[in-house]
N, C-alpha and C positions, 0 to 999 in steps of 0.2 A: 598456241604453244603451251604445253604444259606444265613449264617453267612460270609462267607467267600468271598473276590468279590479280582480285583485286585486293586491294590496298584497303586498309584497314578502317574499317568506317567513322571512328575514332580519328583518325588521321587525319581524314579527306576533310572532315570537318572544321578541322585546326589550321585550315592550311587558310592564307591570307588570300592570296589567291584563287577563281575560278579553274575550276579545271577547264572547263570549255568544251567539255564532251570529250574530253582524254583520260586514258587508258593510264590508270598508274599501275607499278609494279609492286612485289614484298620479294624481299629475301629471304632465304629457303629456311621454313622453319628448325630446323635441327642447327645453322649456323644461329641461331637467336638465341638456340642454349648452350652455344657454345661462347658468347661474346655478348656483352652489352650493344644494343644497337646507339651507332650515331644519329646524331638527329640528322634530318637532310638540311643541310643549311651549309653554305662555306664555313669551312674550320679553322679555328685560330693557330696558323701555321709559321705563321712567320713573324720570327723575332728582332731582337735589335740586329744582329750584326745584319741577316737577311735585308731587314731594313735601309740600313746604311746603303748594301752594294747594291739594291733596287736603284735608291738615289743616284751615288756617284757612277756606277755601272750604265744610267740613261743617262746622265749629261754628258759625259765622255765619249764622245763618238770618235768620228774619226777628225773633224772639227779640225784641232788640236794639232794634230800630228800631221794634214795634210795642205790645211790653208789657212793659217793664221794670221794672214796678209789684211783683210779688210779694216779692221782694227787700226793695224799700222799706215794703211793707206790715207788713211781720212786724219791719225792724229799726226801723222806727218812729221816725228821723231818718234827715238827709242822710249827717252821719258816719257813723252804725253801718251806713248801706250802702252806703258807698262802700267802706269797709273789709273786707264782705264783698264784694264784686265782688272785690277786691284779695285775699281771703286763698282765697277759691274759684280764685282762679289762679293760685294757689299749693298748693294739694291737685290740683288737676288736673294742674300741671307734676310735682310728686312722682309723682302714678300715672300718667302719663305715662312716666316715669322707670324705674319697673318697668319697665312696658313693653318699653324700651329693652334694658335689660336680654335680657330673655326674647326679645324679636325676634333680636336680636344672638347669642343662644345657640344657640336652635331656628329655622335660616332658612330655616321652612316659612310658605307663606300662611295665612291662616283666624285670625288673630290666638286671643284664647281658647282655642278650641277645639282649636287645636296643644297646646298651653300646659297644658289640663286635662287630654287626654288624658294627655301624658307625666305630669303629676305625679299625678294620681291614677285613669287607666286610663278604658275605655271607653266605661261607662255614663254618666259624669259626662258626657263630651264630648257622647254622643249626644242627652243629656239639651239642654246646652246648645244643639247645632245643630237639634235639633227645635223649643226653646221659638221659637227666633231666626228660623231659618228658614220657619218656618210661623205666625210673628205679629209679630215684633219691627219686623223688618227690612221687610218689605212693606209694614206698616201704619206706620211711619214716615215710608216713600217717598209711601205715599198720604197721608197727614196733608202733607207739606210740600210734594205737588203741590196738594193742594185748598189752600194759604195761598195758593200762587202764582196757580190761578184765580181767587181771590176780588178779588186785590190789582189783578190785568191785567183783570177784567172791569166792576171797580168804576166806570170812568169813562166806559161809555157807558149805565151806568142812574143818572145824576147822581140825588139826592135819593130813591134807593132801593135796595135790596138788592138783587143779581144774583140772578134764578130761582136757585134748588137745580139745575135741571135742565144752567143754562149753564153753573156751575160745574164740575160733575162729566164734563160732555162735555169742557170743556177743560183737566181734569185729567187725564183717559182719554189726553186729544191729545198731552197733554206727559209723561206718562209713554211713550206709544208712542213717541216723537223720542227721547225720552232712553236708550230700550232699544237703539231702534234706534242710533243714536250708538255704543253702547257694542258693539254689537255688530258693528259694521262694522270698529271700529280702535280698538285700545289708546290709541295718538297722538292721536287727533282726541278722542276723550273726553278726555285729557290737556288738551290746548289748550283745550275746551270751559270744563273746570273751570280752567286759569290763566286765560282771559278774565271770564270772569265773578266770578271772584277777586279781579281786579283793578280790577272795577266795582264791586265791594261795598268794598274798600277807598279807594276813590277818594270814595263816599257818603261815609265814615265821616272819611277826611282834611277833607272839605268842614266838614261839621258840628261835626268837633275845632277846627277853625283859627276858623270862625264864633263858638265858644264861647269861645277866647283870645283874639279881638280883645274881645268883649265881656265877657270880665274884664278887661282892659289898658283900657276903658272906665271902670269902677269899677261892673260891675252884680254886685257881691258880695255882696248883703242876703242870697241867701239862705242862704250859707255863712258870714253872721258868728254866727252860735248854730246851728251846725250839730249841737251834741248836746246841746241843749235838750230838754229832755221827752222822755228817753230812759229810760224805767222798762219796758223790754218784760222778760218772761218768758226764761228758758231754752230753754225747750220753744219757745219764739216766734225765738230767736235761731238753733236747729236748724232752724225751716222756712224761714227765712230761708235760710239754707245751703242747705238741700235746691231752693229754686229756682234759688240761684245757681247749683248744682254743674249742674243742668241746662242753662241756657244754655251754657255751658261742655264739653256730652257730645258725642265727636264725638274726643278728642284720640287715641282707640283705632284711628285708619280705618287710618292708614298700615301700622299689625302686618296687618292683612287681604289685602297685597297683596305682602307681604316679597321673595317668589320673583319677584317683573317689578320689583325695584327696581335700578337697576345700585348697587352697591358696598352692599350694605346693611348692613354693619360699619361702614360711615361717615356713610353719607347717614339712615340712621334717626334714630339718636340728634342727627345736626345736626338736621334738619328738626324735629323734637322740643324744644330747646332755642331753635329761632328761633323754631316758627310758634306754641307755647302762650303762652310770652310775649308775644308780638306780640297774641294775641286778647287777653288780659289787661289791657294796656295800652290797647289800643284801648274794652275796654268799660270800662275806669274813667274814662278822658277824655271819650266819649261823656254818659255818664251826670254827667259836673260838666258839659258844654254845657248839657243840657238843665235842670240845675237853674239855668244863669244866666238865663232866661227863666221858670221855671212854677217856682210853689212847690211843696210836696210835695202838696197838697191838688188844686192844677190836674192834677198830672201825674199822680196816683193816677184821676182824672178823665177823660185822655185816653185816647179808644177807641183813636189809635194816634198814640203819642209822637211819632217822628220826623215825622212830618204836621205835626203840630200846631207843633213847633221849625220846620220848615220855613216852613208861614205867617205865622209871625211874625216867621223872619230872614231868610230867602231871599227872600219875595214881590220881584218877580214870576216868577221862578223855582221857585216853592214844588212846582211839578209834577217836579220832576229827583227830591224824595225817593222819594214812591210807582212811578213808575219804576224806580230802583235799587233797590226794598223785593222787583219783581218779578224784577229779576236775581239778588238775592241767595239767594231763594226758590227759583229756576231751579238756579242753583251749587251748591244744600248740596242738591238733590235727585239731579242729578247724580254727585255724590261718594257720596251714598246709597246710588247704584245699583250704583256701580262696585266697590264693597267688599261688598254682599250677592249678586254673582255671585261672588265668590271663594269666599265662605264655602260656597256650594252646591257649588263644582265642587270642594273639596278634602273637604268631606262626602261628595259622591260618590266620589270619589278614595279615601277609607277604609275605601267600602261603608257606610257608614252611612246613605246617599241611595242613590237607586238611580241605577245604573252611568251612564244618560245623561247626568247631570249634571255629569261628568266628563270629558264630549269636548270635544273643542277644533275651532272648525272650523278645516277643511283649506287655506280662502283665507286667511282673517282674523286666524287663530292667537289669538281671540276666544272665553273660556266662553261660548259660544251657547246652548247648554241652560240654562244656569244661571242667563243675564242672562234668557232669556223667561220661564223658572217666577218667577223674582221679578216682573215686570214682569207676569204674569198673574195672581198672589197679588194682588198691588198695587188693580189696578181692580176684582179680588174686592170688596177693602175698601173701596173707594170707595162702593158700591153703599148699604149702610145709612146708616142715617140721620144717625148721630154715633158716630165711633169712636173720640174724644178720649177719651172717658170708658173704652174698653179701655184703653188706650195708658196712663191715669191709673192703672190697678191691674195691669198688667202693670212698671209702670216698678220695682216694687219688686225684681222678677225682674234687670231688667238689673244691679241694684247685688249682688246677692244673685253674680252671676256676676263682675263686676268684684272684689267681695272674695275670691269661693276664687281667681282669675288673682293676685291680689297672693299668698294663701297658696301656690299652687304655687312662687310664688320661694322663699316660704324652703324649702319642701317639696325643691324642687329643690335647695337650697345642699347638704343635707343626704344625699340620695338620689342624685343625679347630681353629683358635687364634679368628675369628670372632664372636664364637657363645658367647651369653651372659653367662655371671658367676655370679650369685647371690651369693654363694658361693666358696671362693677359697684358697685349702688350699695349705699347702707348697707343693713342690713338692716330698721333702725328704722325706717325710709320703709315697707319693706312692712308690716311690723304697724302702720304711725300708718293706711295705707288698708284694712288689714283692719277695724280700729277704725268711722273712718270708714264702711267700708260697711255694716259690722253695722249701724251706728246708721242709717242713711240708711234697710236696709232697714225695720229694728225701730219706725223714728218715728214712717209715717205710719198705719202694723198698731196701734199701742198710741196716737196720738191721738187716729185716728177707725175703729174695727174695723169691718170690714163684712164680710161675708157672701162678696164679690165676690175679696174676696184667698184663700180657700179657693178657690174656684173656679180659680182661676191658679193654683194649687199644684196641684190633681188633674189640671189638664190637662197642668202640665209634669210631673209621672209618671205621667201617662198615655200619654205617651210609650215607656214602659217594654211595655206590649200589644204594641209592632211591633217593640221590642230584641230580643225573645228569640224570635220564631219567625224573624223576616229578618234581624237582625244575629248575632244568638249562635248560635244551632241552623240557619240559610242552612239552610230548607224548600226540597225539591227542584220540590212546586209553584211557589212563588214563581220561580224560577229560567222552570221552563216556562212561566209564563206573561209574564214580562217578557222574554224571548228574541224574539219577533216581536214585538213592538212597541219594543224596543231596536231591531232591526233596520231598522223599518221608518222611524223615527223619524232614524236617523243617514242613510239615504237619503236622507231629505227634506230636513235641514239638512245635509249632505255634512259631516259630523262625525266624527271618528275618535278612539280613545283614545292620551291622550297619553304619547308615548316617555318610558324611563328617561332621564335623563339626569345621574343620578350614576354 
């Protein structure tokens, strides 16, 4: 193609990265005098507010609005679960807080997986980007597209269930929009997730204010013996916690994206300190609205809460909830997307993924590689029948990884004292999440043992079969054979690996 010539020998040189026997591209000499060239590299696109609605935009699912029950189930009054919604946003601002920390120290993307590598070396990382990238992350994206099918197709099968088959086609649809989106412009996926951010807090404004006119009414019954018949278990007050911690997961996305954040010695840690609170707040107000209308018994009852508050305070309005239930479902899949291409492309970046994963296209300055492999993973999963039930025994995986990130800080105080700290928090915060996550994982393995949590453990080192002939021993087969289809592949999405630019 005649468009096409090679890349500047100067370049190829500079570039951290093997080509691998790929075909780089140049931009058309007469646009070079018409515009400073970008360097190839992801660009620092997104700011504080961006920042924020990333945050509260992925912890705000649909969660919230359609099962807020488990919480309430396990603490077995209004009190004791208002109290955990409250103290779970308050463990999530703390490991949050790490966070902070560690983004601010190490200001690489891939949040963890930076994080692990440095504090305790290769395998653990690879370990982690495999478990993540080839189950976590996809099959999350596809669980919170198929909510968003369900919720958008619900109202033209009135008095029946949407086919399986229309749901899944129009999860397929909206995962393609959303790849594609993300794929086209850093910006426009940015705006995406602050619009849709801003419609999910807009629902939630409606429903808080709906809730304080009618406490300022006097409909208080059912908060005046709010910790009546409150004899629950320990072990019952732990699963409590463990649903609440989940409505709540999400506060990690912003570390995944460090390297496009502009100033992110400043804008991390704010965006951190505004947008966890803010969800915190919002879901403990939420949840007194809906107890000024349904007792614990009705609400345990309803197949989806905010619906049900809506009918009976909104009417004739009551249609604006399940509408905003599908924006919000839209936004946190979104935000989903845009944090499990990073992870891909600085995996690739490390050679722990292979090379492609790592390009950037040459228009878009967009991980392309690494938004389609997720966005392909995705509608994999979509395919079976019911993938809740992975998702339920992998979840103990995610906290299992969230506690060694808290142990690498202290690991790191210790092992690395040189590196700068813009942020730094106690140390006791990190051991109270390590604590915390032992038990979260330890809880649900020793209340109810299954069979199925061995399984997730030999698949995440089984991992370990592709460390050591592709990452540790780099087989010179492997090399030949991904060389032409690296090749071929960067052709086709006009992709190229991304310049040093320290």
């Amino acid at each position: 193609m005649h468009q096409q010539c090679e890349m500047d020998e100067g370049r190829v040189r500079r570039r951290k990265e093997s080509q691998n026997g790929s075909t780089g591209h140049n931009v058309d000499s007469q646009s070079e005098d018409r515009q400073p060239e970008k360097v190839i590299a992801l660009q620092k696109d997104v700011g504080l507010v961006s920042g924020i609605c990333l945050i509260v935009g992925t912890m705000i699912g649909s969660g919230i609005f359609i099962s807020p029950k488990s919480v309430l189930l396990y603490s077995g009054a209004i009190g004791p679960c208002l109290l955990v919604w409250a103290a779970c946003g308050v463990l999530s601002t703390l490991g949050a807080l790490c966070y902070a920390e560690l983004g601010t120290m190490i200001t690489k993307s891939g949040a963890e997986y930076v994080y692990l590598m440095e504090a305790f070396g290769s395998v653990v990382a690879y370990l982690y980007s495999w478990t993540t990238l080839i189950v976590l992350k996809p099959s999350s994206f596809a669980i919170i597209t198929l909510s968003f099918a369900e919720y958008a197709s619900t109202p033209f099968y009135p008095g029946c269930a949407p086919p399986v088959v229309v749901t899944k086609c129009l999860s397929a649809a909206a995962i393609f929009s959303i790849v594609i989106v993300n794929c086209f412009s850093v910006k426009l996926a940015s705006y995406v997730q602050n619009i849709f951010t801003a419609a999910k807090l807009l629902i939630i404004i409606i429903i808080v204010v709906a809730g304080i006119v009618l406490l300022a009414q006097g409909k208080t019954e059912n908060f005046s013996n709010a910790f009546e018949s409150t004899s629950v278990s320990v072990g019952a007050i732990g699963l409590a916690f463990y649903n609440g911690l989940w409505a709540y997961d999400g506060w990690n996305q912003l570390n995944f994206i460090t390297e496009e954040l502009k100033n992110p010695s400043r804008n991390l840690p704010l965006a951190i300190i505004i947008g966890i609170p803010l969800v915190s707040v919002c879901y403990v107000l939420v949840n007194m609205a809906y107890f000024t209308v349904m007792t614990t018994t009705e609400l345990l009852l309803s197949p989806a809460v905010a619906v049900t508050f809506g009918d009976r305070v909104l009417y004739p309005l009551s249609w604006i909830v399940p509408v905003f239930v599908v924006f919000s479902t839209f936004g946190s899949a979104n935000g989903s997307c845009f944090t499990a291409g990073r992870l891909a492309y600085v995996s690739g970046r490390e050679g722990h993924m292979v090379k492609i994963l790592s390009y950037i296209s040459l228009k878009r300055f967009t991980p392309l590689p690494a938004l389609l492999f997720n966005g392909i993973l995705s509608i994999i999963y979509i395919i079976p029948a019911d993938i809740n039930t992975l998702i339920n025994y992998f979840s103990f995986a995610q906290w299992l990884f969230y506690g060694m990130t808290a142990l690498s800080l202290i690991v790191l105080r210790f092992t690395r004292k040189e590196l700068h700290r813009p942020v730094k928090v106690p140390i006791v915060i990190a051991v109270l999440m390590v604590l915390v996550s032992l038990y979260l994982v330890l809880a649900p393995i020793i209340d109810k043992p299954q069979l199925e949590y061995l399984y997730c453990s030999i698949f995440i080192f089984s991992g370990l079969f592709f460390y050591y002939p592709f990452v540790h021993r780099k087989v010179t087969w492997g090399r030949r054979l991904m060389r032409p289809i690296t090749m071929h592949l960067q052709l086709l999405m006009e992709v190229v690996p991304p310049e040093i630019t320290e």
